[in-house]
C-alpha positions as YAML, in Angstrom:
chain: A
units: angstrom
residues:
- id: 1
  name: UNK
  ca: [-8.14, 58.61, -120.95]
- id: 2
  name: UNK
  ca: [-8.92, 61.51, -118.20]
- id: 3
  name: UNK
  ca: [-9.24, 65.10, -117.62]
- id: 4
  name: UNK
  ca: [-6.02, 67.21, -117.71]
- id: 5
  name: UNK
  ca: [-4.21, 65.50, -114.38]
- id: 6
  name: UNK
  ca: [-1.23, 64.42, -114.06]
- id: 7
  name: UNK
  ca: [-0.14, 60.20, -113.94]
- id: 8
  name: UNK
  ca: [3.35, 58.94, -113.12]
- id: 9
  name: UNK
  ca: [3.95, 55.26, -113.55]
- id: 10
  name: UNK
  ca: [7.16, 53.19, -111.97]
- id: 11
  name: UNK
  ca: [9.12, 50.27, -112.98]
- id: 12
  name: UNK
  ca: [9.93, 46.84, -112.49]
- id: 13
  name: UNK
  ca: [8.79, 43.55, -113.19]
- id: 14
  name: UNK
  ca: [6.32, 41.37, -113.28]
- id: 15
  name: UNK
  ca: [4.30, 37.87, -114.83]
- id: 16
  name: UNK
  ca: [1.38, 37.50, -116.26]
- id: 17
  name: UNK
  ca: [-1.00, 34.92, -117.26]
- id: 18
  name: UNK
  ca: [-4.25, 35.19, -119.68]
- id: 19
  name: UNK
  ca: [-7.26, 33.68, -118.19]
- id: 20
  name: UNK
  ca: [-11.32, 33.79, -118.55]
- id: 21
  name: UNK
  ca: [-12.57, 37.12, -119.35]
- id: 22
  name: UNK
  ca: [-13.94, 38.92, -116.21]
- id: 23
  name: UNK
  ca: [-16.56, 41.71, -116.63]
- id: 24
  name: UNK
  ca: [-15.67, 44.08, -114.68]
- id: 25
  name: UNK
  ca: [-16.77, 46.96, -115.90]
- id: 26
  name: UNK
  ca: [-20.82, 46.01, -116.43]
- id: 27
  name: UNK
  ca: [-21.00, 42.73, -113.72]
- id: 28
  name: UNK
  ca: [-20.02, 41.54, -110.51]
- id: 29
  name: UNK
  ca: [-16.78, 39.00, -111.04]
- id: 30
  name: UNK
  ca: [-18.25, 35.22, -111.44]
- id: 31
  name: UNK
  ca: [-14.85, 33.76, -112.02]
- id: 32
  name: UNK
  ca: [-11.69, 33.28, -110.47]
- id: 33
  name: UNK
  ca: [-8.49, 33.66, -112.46]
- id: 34
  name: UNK
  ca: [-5.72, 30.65, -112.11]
- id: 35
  name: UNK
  ca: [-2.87, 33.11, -112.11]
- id: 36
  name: UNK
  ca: [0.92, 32.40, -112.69]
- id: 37
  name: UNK
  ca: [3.47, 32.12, -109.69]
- id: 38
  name: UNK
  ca: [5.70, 35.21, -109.85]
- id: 39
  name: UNK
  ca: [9.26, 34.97, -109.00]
- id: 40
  name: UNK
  ca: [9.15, 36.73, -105.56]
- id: 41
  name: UNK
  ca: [9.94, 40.45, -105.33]
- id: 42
  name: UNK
  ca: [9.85, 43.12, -103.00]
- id: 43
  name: UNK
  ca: [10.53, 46.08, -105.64]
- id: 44
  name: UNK
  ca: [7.92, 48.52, -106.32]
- id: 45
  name: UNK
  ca: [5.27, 48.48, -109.46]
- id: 46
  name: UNK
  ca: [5.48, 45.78, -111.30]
- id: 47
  name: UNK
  ca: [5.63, 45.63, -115.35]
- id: 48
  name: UNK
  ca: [4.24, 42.39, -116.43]
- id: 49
  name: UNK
  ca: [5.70, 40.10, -119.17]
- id: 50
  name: UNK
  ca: [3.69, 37.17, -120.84]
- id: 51
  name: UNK
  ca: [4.17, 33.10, -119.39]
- id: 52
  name: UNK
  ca: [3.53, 30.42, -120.92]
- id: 53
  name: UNK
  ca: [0.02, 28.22, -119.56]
- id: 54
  name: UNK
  ca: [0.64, 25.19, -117.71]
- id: 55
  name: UNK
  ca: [2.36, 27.83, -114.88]
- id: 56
  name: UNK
  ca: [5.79, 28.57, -115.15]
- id: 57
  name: UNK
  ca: [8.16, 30.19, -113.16]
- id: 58
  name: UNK
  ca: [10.28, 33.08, -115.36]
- id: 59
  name: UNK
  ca: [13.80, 33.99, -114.35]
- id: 60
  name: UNK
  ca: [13.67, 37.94, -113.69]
- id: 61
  name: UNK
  ca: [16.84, 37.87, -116.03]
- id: 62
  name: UNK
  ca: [14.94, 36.29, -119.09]
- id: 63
  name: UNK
  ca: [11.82, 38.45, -118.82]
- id: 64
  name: UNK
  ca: [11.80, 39.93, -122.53]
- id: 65
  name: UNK
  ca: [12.05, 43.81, -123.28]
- id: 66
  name: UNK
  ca: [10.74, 45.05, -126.33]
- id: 67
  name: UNK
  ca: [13.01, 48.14, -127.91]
- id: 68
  name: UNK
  ca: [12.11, 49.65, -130.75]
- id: 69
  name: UNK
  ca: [14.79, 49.70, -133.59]
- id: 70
  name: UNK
  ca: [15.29, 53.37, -134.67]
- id: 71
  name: UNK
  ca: [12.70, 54.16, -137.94]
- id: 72
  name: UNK
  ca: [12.68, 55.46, -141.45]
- id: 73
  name: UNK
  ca: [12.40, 59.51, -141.39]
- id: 74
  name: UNK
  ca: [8.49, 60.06, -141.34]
- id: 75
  name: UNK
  ca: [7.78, 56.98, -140.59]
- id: 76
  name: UNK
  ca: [6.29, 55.41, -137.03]
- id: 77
  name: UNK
  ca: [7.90, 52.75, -134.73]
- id: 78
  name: UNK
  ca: [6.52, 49.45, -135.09]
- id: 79
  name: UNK
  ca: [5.21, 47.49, -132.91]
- id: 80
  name: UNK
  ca: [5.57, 43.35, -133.08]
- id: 81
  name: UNK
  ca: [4.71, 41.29, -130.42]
- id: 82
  name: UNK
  ca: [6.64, 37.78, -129.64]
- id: 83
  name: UNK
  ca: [5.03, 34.63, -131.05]
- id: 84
  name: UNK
  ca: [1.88, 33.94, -129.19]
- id: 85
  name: UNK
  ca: [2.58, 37.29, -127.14]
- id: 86
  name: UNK
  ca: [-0.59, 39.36, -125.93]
- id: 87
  name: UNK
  ca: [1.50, 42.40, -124.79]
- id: 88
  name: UNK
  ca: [4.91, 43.97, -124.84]
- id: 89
  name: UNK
  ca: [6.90, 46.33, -122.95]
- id: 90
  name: UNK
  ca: [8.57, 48.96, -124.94]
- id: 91
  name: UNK
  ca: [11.54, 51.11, -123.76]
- id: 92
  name: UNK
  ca: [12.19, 54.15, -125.34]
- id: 93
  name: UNK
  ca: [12.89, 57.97, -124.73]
- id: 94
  name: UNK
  ca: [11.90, 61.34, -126.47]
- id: 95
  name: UNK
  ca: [14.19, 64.33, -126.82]
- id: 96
  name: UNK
  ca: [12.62, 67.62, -125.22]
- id: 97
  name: UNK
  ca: [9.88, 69.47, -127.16]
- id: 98
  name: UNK
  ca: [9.34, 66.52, -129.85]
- id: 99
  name: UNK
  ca: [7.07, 63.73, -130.73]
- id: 100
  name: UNK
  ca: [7.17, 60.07, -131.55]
- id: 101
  name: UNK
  ca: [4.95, 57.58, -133.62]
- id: 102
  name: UNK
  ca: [3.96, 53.83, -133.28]
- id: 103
  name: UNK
  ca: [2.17, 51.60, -134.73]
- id: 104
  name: UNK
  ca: [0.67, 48.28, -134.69]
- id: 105
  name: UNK
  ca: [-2.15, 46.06, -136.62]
- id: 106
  name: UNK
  ca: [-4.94, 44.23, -134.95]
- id: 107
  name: UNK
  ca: [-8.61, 43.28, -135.53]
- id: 108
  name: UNK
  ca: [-11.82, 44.54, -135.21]
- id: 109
  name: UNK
  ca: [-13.30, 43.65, -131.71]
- id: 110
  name: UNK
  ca: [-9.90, 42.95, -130.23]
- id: 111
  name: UNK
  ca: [-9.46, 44.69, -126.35]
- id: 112
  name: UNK
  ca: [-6.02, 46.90, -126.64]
- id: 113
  name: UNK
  ca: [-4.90, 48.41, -123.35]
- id: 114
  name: UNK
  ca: [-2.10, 51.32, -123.87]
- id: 115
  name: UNK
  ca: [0.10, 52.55, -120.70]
- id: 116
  name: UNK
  ca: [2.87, 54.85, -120.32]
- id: 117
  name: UNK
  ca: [5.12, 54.96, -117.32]
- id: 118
  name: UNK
  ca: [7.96, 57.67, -117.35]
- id: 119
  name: UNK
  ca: [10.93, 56.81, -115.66]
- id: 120
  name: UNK
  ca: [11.82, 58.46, -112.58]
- id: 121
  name: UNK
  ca: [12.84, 60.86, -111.59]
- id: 122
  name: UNK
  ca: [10.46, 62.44, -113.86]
- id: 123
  name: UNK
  ca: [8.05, 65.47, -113.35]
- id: 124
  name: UNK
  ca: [5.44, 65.80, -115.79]
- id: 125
  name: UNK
  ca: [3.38, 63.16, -117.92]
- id: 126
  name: UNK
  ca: [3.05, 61.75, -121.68]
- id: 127
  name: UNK
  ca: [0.16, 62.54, -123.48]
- id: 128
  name: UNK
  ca: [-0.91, 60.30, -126.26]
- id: 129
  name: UNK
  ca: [-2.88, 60.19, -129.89]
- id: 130
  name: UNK
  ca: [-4.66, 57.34, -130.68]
- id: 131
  name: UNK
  ca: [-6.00, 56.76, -134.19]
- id: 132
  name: UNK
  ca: [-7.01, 54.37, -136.18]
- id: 133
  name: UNK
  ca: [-5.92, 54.09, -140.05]
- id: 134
  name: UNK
  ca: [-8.99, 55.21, -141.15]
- id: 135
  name: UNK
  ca: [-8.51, 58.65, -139.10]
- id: 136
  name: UNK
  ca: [-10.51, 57.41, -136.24]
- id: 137
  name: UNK
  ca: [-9.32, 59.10, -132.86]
- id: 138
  name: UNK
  ca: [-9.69, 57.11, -130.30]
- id: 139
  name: UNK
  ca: [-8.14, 58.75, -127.40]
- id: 140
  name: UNK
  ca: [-8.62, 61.87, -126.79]
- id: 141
  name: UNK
  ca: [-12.32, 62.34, -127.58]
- id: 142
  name: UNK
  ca: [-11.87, 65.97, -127.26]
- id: 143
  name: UNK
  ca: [-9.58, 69.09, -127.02]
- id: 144
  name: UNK
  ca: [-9.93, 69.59, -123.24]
- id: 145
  name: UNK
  ca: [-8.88, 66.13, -122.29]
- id: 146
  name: UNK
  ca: [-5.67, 64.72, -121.80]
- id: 147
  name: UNK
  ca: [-4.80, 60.98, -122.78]
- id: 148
  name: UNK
  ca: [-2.61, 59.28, -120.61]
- id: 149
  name: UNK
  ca: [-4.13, 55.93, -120.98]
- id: 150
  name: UNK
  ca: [-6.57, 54.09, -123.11]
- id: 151
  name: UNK
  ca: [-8.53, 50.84, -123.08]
- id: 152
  name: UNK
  ca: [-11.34, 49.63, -125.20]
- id: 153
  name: UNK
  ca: [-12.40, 46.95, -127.91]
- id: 154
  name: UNK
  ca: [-11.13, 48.51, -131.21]
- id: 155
  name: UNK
  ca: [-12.95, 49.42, -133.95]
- id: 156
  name: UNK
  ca: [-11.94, 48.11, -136.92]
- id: 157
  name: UNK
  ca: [-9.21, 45.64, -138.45]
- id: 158
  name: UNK
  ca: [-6.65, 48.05, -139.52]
- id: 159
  name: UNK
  ca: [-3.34, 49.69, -138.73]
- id: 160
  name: UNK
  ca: [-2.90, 52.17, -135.43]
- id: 161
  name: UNK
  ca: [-1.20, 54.87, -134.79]
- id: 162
  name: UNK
  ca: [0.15, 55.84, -131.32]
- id: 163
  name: UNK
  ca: [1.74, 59.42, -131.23]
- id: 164
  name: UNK
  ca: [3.95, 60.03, -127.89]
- id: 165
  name: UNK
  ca: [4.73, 63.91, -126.79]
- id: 166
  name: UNK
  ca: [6.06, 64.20, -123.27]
- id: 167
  name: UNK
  ca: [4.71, 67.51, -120.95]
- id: 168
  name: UNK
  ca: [7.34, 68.49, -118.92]
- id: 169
  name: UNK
  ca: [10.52, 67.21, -117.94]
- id: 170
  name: UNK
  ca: [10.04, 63.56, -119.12]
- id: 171
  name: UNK
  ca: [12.54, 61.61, -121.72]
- id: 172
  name: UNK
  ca: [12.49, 58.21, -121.00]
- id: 173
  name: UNK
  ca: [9.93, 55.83, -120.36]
- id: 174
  name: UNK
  ca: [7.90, 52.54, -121.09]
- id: 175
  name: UNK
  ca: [5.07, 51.84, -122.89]
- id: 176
  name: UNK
  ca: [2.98, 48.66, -122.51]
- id: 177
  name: UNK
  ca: [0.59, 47.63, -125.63]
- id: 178
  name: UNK
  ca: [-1.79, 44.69, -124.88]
- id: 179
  name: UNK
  ca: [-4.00, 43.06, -127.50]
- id: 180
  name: UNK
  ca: [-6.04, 40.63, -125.72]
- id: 181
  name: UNK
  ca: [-6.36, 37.18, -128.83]
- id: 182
  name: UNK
  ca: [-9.97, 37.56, -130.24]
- id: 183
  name: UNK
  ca: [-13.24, 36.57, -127.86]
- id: 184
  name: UNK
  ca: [-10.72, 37.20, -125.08]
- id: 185
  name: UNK
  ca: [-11.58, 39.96, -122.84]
- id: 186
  name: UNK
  ca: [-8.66, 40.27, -120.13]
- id: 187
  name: UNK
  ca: [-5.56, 39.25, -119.31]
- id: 188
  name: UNK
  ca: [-4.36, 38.33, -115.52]
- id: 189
  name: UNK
  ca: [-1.61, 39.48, -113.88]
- id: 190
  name: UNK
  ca: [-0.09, 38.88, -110.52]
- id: 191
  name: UNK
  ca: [2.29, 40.45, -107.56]
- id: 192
  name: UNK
  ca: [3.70, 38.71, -104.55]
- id: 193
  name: UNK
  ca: [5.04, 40.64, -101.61]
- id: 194
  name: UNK
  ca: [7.86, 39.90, -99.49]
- id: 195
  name: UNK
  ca: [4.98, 39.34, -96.59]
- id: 196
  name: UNK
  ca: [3.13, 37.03, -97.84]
- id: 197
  name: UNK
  ca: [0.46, 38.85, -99.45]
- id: 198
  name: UNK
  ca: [-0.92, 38.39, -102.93]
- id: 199
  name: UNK
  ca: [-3.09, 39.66, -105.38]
- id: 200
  name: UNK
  ca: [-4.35, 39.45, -108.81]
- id: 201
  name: UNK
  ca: [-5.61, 42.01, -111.26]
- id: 202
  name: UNK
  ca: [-7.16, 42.13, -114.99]
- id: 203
  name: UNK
  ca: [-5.41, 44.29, -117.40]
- id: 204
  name: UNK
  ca: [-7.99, 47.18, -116.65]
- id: 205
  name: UNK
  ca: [-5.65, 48.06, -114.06]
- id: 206
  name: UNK
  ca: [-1.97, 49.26, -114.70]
- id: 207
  name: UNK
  ca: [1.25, 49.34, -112.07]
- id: 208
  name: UNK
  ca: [1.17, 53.79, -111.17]
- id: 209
  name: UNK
  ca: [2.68, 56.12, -108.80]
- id: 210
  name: UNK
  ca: [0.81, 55.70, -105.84]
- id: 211
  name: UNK
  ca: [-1.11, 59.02, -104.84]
- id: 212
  name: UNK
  ca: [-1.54, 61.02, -100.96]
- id: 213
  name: UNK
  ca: [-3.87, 58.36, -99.24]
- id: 214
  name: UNK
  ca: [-4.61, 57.15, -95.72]
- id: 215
  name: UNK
  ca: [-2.01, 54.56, -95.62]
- id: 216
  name: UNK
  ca: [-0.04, 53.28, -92.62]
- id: 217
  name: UNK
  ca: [3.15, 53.29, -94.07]
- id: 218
  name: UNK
  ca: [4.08, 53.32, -97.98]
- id: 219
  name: UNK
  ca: [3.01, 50.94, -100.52]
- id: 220
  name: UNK
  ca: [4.63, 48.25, -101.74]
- id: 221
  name: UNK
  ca: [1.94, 48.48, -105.23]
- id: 222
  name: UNK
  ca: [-0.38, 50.80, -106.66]
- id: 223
  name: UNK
  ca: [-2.56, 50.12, -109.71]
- id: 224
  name: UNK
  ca: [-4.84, 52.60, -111.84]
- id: 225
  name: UNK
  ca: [-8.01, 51.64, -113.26]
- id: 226
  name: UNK
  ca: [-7.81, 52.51, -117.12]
- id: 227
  name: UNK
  ca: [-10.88, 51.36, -118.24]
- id: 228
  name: UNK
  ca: [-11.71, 54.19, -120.73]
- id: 229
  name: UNK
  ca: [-14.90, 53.83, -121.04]
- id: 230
  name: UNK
  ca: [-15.93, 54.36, -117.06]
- id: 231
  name: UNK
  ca: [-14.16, 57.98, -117.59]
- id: 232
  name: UNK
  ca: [-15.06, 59.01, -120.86]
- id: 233
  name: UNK
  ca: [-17.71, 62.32, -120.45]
- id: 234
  name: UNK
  ca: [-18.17, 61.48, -117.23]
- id: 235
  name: UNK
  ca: [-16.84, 64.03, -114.22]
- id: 236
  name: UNK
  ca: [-14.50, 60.90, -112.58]
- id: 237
  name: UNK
  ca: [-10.91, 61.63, -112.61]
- id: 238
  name: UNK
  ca: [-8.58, 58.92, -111.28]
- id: 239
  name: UNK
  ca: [-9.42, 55.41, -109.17]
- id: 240
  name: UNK
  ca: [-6.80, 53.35, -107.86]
- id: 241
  name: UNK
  ca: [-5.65, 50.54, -105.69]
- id: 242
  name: UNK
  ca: [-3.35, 50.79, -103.17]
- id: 243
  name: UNK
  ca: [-1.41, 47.83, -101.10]
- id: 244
  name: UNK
  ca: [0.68, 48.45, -98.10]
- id: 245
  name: UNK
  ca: [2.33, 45.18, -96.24]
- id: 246
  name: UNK
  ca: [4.82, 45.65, -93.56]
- id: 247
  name: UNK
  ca: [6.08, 43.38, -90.14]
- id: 248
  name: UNK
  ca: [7.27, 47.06, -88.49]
- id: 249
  name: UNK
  ca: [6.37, 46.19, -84.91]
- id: 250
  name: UNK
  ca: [5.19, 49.36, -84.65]
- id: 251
  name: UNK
  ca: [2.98, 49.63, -87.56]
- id: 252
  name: UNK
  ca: [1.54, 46.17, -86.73]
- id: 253
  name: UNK
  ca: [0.59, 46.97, -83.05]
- id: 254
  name: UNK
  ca: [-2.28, 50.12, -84.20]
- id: 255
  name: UNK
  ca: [-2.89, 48.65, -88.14]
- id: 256
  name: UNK
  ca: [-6.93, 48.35, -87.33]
- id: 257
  name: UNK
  ca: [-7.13, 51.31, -85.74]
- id: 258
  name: UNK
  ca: [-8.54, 54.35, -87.59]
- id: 259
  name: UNK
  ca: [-5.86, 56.65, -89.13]
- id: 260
  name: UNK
  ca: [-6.95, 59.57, -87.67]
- id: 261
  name: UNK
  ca: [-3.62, 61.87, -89.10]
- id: 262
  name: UNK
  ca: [-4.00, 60.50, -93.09]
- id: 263
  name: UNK
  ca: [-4.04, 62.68, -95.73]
- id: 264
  name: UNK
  ca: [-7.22, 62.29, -96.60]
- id: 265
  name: UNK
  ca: [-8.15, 63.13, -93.09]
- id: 266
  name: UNK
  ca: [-10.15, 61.22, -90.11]
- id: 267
  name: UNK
  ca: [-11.31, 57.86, -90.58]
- id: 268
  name: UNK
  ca: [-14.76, 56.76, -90.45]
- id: 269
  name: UNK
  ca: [-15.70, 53.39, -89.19]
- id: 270
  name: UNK
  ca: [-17.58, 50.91, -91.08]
- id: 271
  name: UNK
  ca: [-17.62, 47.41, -89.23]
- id: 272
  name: UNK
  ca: [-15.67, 44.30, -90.15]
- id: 273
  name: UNK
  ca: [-15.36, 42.18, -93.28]
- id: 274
  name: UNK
  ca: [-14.44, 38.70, -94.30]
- id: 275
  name: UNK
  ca: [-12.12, 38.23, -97.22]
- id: 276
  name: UNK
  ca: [-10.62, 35.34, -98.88]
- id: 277
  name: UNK
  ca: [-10.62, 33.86, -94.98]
- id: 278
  name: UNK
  ca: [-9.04, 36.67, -92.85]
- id: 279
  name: UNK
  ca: [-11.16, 39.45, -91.04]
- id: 280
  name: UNK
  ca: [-10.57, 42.74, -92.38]
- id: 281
  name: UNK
  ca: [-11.69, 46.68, -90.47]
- id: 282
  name: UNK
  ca: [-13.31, 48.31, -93.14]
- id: 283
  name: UNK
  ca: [-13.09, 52.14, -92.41]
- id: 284
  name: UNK
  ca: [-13.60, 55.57, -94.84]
- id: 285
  name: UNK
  ca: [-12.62, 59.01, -95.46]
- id: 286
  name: UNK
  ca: [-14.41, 61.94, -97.65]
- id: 287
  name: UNK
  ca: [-12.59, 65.25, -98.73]
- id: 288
  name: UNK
  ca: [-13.73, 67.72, -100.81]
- id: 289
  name: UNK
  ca: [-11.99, 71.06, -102.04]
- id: 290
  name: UNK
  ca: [-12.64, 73.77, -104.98]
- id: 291
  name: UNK
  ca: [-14.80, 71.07, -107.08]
- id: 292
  name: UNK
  ca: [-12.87, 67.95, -106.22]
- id: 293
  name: UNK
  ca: [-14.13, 65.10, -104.21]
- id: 294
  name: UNK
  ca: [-11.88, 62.31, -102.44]
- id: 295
  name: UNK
  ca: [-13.13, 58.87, -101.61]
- id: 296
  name: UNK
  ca: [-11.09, 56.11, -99.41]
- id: 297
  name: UNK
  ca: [-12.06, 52.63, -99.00]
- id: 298
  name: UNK
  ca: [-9.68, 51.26, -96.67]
- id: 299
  name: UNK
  ca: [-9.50, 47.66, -95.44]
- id: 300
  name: UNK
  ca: [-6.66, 46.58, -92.95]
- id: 301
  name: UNK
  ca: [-5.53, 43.33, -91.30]
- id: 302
  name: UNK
  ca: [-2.98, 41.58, -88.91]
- id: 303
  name: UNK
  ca: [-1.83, 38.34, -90.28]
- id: 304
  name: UNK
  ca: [1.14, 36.49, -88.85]
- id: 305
  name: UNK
  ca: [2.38, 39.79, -87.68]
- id: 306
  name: UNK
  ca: [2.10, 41.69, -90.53]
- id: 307
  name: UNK
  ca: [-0.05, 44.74, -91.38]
- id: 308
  name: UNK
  ca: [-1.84, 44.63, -94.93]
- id: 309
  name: UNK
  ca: [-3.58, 47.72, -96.31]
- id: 310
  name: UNK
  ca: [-5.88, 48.14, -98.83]
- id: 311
  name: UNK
  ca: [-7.19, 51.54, -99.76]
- id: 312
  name: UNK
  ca: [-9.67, 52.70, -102.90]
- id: 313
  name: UNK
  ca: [-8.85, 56.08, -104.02]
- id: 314
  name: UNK
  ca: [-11.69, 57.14, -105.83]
- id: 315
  name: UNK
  ca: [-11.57, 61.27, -107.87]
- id: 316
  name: UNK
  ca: [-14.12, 63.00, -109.23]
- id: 317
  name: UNK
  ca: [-15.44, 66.32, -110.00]
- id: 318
  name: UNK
  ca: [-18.48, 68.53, -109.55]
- id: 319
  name: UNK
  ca: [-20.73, 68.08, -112.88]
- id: 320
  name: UNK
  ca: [-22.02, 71.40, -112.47]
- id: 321
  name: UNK
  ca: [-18.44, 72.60, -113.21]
- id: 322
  name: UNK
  ca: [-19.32, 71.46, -117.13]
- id: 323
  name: UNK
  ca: [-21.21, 72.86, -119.42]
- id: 324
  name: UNK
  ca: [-25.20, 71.31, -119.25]
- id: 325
  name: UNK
  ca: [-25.27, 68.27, -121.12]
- id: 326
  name: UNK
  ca: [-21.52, 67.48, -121.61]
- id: 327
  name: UNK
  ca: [-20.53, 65.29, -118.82]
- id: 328
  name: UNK
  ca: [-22.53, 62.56, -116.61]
- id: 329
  name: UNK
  ca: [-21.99, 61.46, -113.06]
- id: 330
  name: UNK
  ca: [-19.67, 58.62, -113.57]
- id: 331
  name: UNK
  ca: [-20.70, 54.82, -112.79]
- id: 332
  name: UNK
  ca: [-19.50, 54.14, -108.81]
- id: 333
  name: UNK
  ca: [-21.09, 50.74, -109.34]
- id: 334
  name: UNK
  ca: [-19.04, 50.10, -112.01]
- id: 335
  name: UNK
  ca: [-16.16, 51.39, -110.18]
- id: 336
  name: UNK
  ca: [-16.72, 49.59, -107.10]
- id: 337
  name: UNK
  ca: [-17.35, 45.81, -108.73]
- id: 338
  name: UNK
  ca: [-13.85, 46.92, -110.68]
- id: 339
  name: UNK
  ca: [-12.09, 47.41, -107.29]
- id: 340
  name: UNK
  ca: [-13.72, 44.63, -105.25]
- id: 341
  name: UNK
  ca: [-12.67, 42.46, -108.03]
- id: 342
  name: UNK
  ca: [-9.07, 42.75, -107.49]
- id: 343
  name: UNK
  ca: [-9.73, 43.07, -103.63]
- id: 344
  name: UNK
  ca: [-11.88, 39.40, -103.89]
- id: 345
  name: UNK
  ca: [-7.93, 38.00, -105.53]
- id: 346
  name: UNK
  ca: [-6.28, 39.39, -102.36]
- id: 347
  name: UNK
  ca: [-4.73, 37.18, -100.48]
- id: 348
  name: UNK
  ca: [-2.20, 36.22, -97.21]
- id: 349
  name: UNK
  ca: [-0.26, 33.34, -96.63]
...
């Protein structure tokens, strides 16, 4: 859930694995997932689908594709996951200028995680209702906010109620529904690049479009944070996570140096750091413009002559924009322990 901006989301495919829940969003990470060996892929934006624990390797071909069988008039979609399934993938499209309806049981306390990714080409976004049985909304929280994801621990053992309405020119798309099993409080994903590098990443993050950023040359994965509550009346707008890995000769030769022609503009220098056993140049970049503000972390490496990138893209807005008393200066700690988390299950072989 964010303000009104836009969020395009690729596909492709991915693994997954459930593991120990992390807290991201209030801690610092205190355990290390054990994920699942993907089958290797160089395609763009992963979608992940469930394996079975001890690890497994999962055909591409057999990775299963939830589509919804067409309803009663008036009545929603719904939703069943596979036996012993935490999530699904569902693929679906919307004529212009209407709606559509899901839903799906779970219990009270349960973490659900909802993401949409249009298919490209697409311009526009999806906008979602979220509401419990019992009327409940749970995304949006209010008229001028527009929900294009949500994640949270639910409210109540009952039926819910996802309503779909595309804005702008997008029909087809997929939508992945996570209930994490009770007492559980994320589920592990991973991606493997054709260089070598690795990374896991909690379901507080989903695959997205990656946005204008300070990168070398284009990413090979791009994740969103959507853990609601770290935007909800707050004046943040969009975080992600950004990977770029490439052997161009030419990328490799200046991939430490400052990128002094980015988007974002120059580079600031902040000194070196040590992750997972490689030495990274940790550099920065602030923009600001007509209430916005634009924060890059940026960490870069040469391993075994290959560049790896990773950039924090961090969005927010002036809280004096808002009327006095209705939005908060977001939690950057929060933000930042999210982000390092996944940066911490970074890794190049």
């Amino acid at each position: 859930m964010k303000k009104k901006l836009s969020l395009l989301f690729l596909i492709a495919f991915f693994t997954a694995c459930t593991a120990p829940a992390l807290p991201l969003a209030a801690e610092s990470a205190t355990e290390s997932p054990q994920p699942v060996q993907l089958v290797p892929t160089v395609v763009f934006t992963p979608i992940p689908t469930l394996t079975a624990v001890p690890p497994t390797v999962v055909p591409t071909e057999s990775l299963p594709t939830f589509t919804p069988v067409a309803a009663l008039p008036d009545q929603p979609n719904e939703i069943r996951f596979a036996a012993n399934g935490t999530y699904t993938d569902i693929t679906d499209k919307i004529p212009a200028g209407l709606s559509k309806t899901y839903s799906l049981n779970a219990m009270k306390g349960q973490v659900m995680s909802i993401s949409v990714l249009p298919q490209a080409p697409a311009q526009g976004t999806i906008s979602m209702l979220i509401k419990g049985q019992d009327g409940n909304v749970l995304c949006p929280l209010s008229g001028d906010e527009q929900c294009l994801f949500w994640r949270g621990e639910l409210p109540a053992s009952q039926d819910y109620f996802l309503t779909l309405t595309p804005d702008g020119d997008v029909s087809q798309f997929v939508m992945r529904v996570g209930i994490n099993p009770p007492g559980m409080g994320f589920q592990y994903f991973q991606f493997n690049s054709a260089t070598g590098l690795s990374l896991t990443y909690p379901d507080s993050f989903a695959p997205a479009q990656p946005v204008p950023g300070n990168y070398k040359t284009d990413p090979v994965l791009a994740l969103q944070l959507i853990e609601s509550e770290l935007y909800e009346k707050t004046n943040l707008s969009e975080v992600y996570f950004m990977v770029s890995s490439t052997p161009d000769a030419q990328v490799v030769a200046t991939c430490t140096d400052p990128n002094q022609n980015g988007d974002g503009g120059p580079e600031n220098p902040v000194g070196e750091e040590v992750i997972n056993g490689l030495t990274f140049v940790h550099t920065t970049v602030e923009g600001a413009g007509a209430g916005n503000y634009y924060q890059q972390e940026i960490y870069r490496t040469v391993h075994k002559s290959a560049c790896h990138e990773v950039i924090y893209y961090i969005h927010f807005t002036n809280v004096s924009n808002y009327t006095p008393g209705t939005v908060v200066e977001f939690n950057r700690d929060a933000v930042m322990r999210n982000l390092q988390a996944v940066l911490s299950m970074t890794k190049v072989q």
